[in-house]
C-alpha positions as CSV (number, residue, x, y, z in Angstrom):
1,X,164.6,-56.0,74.1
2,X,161.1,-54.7,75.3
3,X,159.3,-51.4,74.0
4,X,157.3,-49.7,76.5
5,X,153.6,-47.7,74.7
6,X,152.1,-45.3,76.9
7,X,148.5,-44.1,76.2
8,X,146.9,-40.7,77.1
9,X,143.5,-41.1,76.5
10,X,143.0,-37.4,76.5
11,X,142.4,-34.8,74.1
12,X,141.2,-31.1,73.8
13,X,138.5,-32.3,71.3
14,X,137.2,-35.3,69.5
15,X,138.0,-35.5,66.1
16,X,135.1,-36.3,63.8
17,X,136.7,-39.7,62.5
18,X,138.1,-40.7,65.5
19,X,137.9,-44.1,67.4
20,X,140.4,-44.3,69.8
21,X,139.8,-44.6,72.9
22,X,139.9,-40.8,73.8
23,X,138.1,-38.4,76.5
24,X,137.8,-35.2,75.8
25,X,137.4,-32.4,78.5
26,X,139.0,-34.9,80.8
27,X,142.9,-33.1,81.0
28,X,142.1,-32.3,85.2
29,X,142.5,-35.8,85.7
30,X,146.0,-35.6,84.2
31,X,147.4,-35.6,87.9
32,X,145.7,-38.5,88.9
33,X,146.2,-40.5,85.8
34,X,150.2,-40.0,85.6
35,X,150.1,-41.4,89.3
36,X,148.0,-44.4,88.1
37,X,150.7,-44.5,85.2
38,X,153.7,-44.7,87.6
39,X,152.1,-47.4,89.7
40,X,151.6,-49.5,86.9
41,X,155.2,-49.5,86.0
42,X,156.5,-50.6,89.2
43,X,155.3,-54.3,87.8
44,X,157.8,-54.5,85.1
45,X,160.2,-52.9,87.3
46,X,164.1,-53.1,85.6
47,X,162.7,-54.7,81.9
48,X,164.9,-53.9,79.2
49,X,163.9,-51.1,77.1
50,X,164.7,-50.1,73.3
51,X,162.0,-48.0,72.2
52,X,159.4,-46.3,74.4
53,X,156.5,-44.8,72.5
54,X,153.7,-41.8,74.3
55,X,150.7,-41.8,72.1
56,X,146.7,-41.4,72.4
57,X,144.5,-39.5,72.5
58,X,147.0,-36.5,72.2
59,X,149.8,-36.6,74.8
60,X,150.7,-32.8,74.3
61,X,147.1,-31.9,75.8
62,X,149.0,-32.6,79.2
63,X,151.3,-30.1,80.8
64,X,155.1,-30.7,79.9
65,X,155.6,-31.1,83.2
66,X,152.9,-34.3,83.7
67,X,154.9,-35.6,80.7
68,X,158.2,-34.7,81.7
69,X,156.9,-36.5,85.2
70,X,156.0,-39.7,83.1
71,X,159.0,-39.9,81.4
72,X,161.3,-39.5,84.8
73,X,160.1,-42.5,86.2
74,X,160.0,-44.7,82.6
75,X,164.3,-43.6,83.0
76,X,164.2,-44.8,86.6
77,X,161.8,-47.9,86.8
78,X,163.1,-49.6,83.2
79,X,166.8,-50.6,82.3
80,X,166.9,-48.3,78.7
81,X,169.5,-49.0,75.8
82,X,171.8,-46.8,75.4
83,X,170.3,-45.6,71.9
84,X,166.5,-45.9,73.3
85,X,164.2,-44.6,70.7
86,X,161.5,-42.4,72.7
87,X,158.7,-40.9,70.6
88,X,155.8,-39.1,71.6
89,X,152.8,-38.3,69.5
90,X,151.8,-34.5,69.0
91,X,149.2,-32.4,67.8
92,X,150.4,-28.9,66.1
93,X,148.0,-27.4,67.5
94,X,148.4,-28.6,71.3
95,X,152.4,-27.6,71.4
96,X,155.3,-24.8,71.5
97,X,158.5,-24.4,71.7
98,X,158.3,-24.6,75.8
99,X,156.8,-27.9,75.0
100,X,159.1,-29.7,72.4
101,X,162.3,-28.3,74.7
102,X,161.1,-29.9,77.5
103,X,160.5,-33.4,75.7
104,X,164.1,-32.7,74.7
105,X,165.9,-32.2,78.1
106,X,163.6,-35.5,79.1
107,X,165.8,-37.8,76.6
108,X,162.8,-37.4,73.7
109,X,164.0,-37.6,70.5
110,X,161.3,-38.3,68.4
111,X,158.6,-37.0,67.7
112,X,155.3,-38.2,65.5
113,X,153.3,-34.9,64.7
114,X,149.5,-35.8,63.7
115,X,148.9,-33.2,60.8
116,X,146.6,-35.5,58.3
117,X,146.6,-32.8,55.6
118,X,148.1,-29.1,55.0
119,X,144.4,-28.1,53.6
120,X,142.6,-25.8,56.0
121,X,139.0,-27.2,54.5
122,X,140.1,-30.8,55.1
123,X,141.0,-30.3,58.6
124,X,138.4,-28.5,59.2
125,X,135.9,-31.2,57.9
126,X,138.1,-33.6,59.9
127,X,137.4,-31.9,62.8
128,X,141.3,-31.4,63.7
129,X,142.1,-27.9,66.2
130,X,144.9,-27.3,63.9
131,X,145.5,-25.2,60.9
132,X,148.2,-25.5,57.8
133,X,150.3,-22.7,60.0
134,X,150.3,-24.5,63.4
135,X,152.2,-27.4,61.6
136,X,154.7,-25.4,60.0
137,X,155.3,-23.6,64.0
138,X,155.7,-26.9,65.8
139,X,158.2,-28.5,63.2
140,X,160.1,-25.7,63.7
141,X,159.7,-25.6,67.2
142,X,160.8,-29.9,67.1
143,X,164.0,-28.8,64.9
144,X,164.5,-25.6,68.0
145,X,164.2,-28.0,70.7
146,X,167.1,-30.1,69.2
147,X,165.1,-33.3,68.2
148,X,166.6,-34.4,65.0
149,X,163.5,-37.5,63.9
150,X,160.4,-36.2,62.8
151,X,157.5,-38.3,61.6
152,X,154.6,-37.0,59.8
153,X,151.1,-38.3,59.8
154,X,148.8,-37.8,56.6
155,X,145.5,-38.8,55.9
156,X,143.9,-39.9,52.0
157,X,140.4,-40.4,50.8
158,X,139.2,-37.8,52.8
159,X,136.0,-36.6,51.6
160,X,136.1,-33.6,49.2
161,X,140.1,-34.1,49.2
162,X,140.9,-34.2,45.0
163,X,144.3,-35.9,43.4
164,X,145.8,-31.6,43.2
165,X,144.8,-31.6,47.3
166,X,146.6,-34.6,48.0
167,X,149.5,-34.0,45.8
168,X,149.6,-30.1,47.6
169,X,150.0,-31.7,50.9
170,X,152.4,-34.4,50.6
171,X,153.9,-31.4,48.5
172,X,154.3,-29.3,51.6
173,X,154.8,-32.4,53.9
174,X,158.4,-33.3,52.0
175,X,159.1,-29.7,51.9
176,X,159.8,-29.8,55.9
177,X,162.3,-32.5,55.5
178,X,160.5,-35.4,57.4
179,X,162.5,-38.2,58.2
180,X,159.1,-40.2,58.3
181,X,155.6,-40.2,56.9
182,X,153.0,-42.8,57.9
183,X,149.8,-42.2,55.2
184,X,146.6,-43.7,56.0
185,X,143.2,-43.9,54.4
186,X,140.3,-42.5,56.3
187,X,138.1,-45.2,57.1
188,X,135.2,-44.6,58.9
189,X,133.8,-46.3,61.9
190,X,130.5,-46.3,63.7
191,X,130.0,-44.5,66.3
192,X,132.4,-41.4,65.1
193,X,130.8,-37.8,63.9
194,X,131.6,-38.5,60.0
195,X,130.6,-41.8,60.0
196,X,127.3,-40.4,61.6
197,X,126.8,-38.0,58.6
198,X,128.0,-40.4,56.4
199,X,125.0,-42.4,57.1
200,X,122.6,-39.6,56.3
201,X,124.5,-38.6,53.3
202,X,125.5,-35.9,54.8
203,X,129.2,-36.6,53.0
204,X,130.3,-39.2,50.8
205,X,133.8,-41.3,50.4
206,X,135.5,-41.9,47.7
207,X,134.9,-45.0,45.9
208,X,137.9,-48.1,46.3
209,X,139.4,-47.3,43.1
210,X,139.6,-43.6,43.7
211,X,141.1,-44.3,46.6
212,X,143.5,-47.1,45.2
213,X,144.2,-44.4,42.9
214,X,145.4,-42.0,45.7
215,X,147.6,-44.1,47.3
216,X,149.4,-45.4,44.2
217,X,150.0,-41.6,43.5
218,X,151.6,-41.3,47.5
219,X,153.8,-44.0,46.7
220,X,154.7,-42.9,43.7
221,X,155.8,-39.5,44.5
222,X,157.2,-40.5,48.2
223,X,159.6,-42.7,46.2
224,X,160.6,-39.9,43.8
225,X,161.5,-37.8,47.0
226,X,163.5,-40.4,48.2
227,X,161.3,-41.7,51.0
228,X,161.3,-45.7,50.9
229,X,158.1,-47.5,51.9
230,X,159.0,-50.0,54.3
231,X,155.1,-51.1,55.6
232,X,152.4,-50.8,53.9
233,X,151.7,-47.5,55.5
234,X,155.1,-46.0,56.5
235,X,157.5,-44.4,54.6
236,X,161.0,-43.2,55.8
237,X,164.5,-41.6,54.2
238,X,168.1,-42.2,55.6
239,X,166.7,-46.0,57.5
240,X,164.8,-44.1,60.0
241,X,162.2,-46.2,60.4
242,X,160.1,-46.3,63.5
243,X,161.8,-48.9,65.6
244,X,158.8,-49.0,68.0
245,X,156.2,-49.8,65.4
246,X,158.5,-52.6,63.9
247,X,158.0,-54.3,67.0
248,X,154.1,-54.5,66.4
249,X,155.3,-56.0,62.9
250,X,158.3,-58.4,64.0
251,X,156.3,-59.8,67.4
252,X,158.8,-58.4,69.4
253,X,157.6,-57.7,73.4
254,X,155.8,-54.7,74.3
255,X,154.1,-53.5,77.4
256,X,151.3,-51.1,77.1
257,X,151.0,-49.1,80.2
258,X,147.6,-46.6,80.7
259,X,143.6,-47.2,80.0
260,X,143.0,-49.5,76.9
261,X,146.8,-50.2,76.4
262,X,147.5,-53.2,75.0
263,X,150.7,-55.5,75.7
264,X,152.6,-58.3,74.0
265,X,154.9,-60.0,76.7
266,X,156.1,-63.0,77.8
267,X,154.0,-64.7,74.6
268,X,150.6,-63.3,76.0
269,X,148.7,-60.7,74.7
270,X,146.5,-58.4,76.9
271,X,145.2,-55.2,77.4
272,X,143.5,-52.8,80.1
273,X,140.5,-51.6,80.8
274,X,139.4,-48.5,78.6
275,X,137.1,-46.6,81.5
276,X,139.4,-44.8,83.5
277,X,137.9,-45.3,86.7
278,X,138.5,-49.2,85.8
279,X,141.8,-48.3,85.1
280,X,142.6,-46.6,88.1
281,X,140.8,-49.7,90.5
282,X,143.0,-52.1,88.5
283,X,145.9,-50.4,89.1
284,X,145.4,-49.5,93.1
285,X,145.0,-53.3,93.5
286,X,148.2,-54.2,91.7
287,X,146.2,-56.4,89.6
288,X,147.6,-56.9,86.2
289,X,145.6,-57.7,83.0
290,X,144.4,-61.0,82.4
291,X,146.5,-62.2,79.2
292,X,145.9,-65.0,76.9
293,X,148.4,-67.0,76.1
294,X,149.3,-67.2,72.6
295,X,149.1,-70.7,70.6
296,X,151.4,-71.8,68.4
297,X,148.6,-72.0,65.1
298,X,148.3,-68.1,66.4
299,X,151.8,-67.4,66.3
300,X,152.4,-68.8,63.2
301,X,149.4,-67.2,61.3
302,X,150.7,-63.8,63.0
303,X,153.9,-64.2,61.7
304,X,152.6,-64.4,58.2
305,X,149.8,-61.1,58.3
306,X,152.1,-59.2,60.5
307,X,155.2,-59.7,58.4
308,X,153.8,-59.6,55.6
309,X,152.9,-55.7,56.3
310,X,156.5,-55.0,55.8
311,X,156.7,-54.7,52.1
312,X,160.3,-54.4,51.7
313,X,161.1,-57.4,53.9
314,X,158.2,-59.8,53.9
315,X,158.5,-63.2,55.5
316,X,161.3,-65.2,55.8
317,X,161.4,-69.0,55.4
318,X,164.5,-69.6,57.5
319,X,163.2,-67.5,60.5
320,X,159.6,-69.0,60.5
321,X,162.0,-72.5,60.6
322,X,164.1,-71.1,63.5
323,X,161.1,-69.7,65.3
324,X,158.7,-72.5,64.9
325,X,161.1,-75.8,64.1
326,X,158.8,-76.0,61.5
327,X,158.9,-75.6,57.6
328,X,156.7,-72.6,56.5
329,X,156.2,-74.4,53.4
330,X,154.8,-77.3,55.4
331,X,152.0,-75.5,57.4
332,X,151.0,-72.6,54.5
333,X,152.8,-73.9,51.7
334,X,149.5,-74.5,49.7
335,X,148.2,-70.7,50.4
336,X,151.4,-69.3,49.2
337,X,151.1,-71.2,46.4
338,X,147.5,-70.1,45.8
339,X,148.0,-66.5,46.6
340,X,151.2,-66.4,44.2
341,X,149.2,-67.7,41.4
342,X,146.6,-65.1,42.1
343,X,149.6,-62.6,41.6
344,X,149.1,-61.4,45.4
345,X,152.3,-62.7,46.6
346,X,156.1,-62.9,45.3
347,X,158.4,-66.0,46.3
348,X,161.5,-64.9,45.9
349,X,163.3,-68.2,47.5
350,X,163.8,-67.5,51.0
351,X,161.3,-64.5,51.5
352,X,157.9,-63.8,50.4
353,X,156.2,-60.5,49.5
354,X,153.3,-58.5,49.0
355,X,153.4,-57.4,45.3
356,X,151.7,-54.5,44.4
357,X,148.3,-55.9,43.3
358,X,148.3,-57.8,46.6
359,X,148.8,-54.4,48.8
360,X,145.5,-53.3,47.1
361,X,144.0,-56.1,48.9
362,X,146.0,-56.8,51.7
363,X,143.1,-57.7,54.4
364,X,141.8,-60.6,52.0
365,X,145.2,-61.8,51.8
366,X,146.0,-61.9,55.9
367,X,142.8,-63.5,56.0
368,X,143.8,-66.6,54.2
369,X,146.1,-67.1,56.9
370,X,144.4,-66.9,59.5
C-alpha cells in the first residue's frame, strides 16, 4: 500500500537550526493553502492508503479546524486500511487539549511531538517557543484526547548540552512513557541562525568524538529502558515503530502532497515546488510534478543505503534477488566484502548489517554504494 506525507510549511517562528522548508508569519494563508492541498489530492483520487503522515514546518500552527478540514478529505479522496497509521507532527508549545481531541475525533492516532530537549537553556539557544512544562501539558493533553502512540523527538550535540544534560533529558523523555523516540544530532547548515553564529564563533559544536560519545550513551540507556533501536535514529518499545517512516527505508510508495513535498510513486521520484505561490499555480493547473524515473543501478544502490539504515534488519540477499532477479553478491559483492573487512558491515548469511563501528560512519559507508 501507499502512504500519503502532507507538509505545512508554516510555523509561528524559525528555529535557529532549522532548514526545512518553513515560512514563518505566513499562518493567514492557511485557508488558501488547505484548498491548494485538497486540489492536489483529487489526482491520486481512490490510492490505497496505510499510513498518512502531517509534518512541516509545525502542522499544529494551523487551526484544528484547517487540519481537521485536511484530514476529511484525505478519508474521502483515498481508500485507507482499516488500521491506517495517521500521525501528525506537533510542537508543545503550538497545542492543547482542544487541539489533540480534535486530531482524535479526525481518526489521528499518532502523534510525533518535536521537544529536542527538556533543558530550558537548550531550547532556548535552539530557538524552540517551547519550555520543559509545555511538553509535559501536551503529552498529557495526547494521552486526554485518547491517542494511545506517542513519539518523541530529541536533539544531541547541541552546543553547551554536557553528558548529565543529555542523560536528564532522555531521563525525563522515558519518564512520560513514549512509545517512540527518534534522536538526532544537530547538524548545522548554512543559511540557518546557529550556523550563522557558528561561523563567527559566536558558538561552537562538539567535536565528532564527543558527539560519538553522546550517542553511544542514548543507545545505551534507551536499550536499558527497553526501547529497541530499529534505524539508526529511531527507537521504539512494544513494535511500535513508525510504519510511515519505514516506507522511506523499505522503498515503499509515497505521495507527498503540499509545497516542497516529495513523492515516491509508480518508481519515480519527484517533488513540488517550495515557493508557495509556485505551489499554488502548479496546483490550479492540475499539473503534477515532473518525476524522474528511477534506474535500475539507482534502485539497487538505494536498496543497499536505505536498508542498511535499519540496523536491526539490514539487507536481505533473498529480497534484493526477488526484487532485482539479480544476485546482490554479483553487483556489490566486492564492497561487502571490503566493507566487512573494514569491520563496517556484518554478513550474517542472508542479511547484512551495520555493526556498530559502521553506524559511526554510516554516510562513508552508503557512499560506497552509490
Amino acid at each position: 500500500m501507499t502512504g500519503i506525507y502532507i507538509h505545512f510549511p508554516f510555523c509561528k517562528q524559525k528555529c535557529r537550526y532549522c532548514d526545512f522548508v518553513s515560512y514563518p508569519g505566513k499562518l493567514s494563508e492557511g485557508e488558501c493553502y488547505v484548498d491548494a492541498l485538497i486540489s492536489e489530492m483529487e489526482a491520486y483520487r481512490g490510492a490505497l492508503v496505510d499510513t498518512v503522515y502531517l509534518g512541516g514546518g509545525t502542522p499544529t500552527a494551523l487551526a484544528p479546524s484547517l487540519l481537521s478540514k485536511v484530514l476529511s478529505r484525505v478519508a474521502s479522496s483515498f481508500s485507507l486500511a482499516e488500521n491506517c497509521e495517521i500521525t501528525v507532527e506537533a510542537n508543545p508549545g503550538t497545542c492543547d487539549k482542544n487541539t489533540f481531541s480534535c486530531l482524535a475525533s479526525c481518526g489521528v492516532n499518532r502523534v510525533s511531538l518535536g521537544v529536542q530537549s527538556f533543558s530550558d537553556f537548550e531550547l532556548s539557544l535552539l530557538g524552540r517557543i517551547h519550555t520543559k512544562k509545555d511538553v509535559y501539558e501536551a503529552v498529557d493533553a495526547i494521552r486526554f484526547a485518547g491517542i494511545k502512540n506517542i513519539s518523541l523527538d530529541l536533539m544531541f550535540s547541541i552546543p553547551g548540552q554536557t553528558r548529565e544534560s543529555l542523560y536528564d533529558s532522555l531521563y525525563q523523555a522515558v519518564s512520560l512513557l513514549p512509545e517512540h523516540l527518534s534522536c538526532y544530532s544537530l547538524i548545522l547548515c548554512e543559511g540557518t541562525a546557529m550556523y550563522e553564529a557558528n561561523e563567527r564563533g559566536e558558538l561552537a559544536l562538539p567535536d565528532e568524538d564527543e558527539d560519538r560519545d553522546r550517542y553511544a550513551l542514548l543507545v545505551e540507556f534507551l536499550k536499558n529502558h527497553g526501547y529497541d533501536r530499529y534505524e539508526i535514529s529511531n527507537f521504539a518499545r512494544g513494535g511500535k515503530i513508525s510504519r510511515h517512516n519505514t516506507k522511506y527505508w523499505t522503498r515503499a510508495p509515497y505521495i507527498g502532497l503540499g509545497a516542497a513535498a516529495h513523492s515516491f510513486y509508480e518508481n519515480c521520484r519527484y517533488e513540488n515546488p517550495s515557493d508557495l505561490l509556485a505551489y499554488y499555480k502548479q496546483v490550479g493547473n492540475k499539473i503534477l510534478p515532473k518525476g524522474e524515473k528511477i534506474t535500475e543501478k539507482d534502485a539497487m544502490a538505494e536498496f543497499m543505503f536505505l536498508g542498511l539504515r535499519q540496523t536491526e534488519i539490514g539487507v536481505s540477499r533473498s529480497e534484493f534477488l526477488r526484487c532485482f532477479g539479480k544476485s546482490l553478491d554479483e553487483i556489490f559483492g566486492r564492497t561487502v566484502q571490503r566493507l566487512c573487512a573494514l569491520k563496517l558491515l556484518d554478513d550474517s548469511g542472508d542479511r547484512i548489517r551495520l555493526t556498530d563501528r559502521g553506524i559511526d560512519v554510516s554516510n562513508a559507508v552508503f557512499c560506497e554504494f552509490i
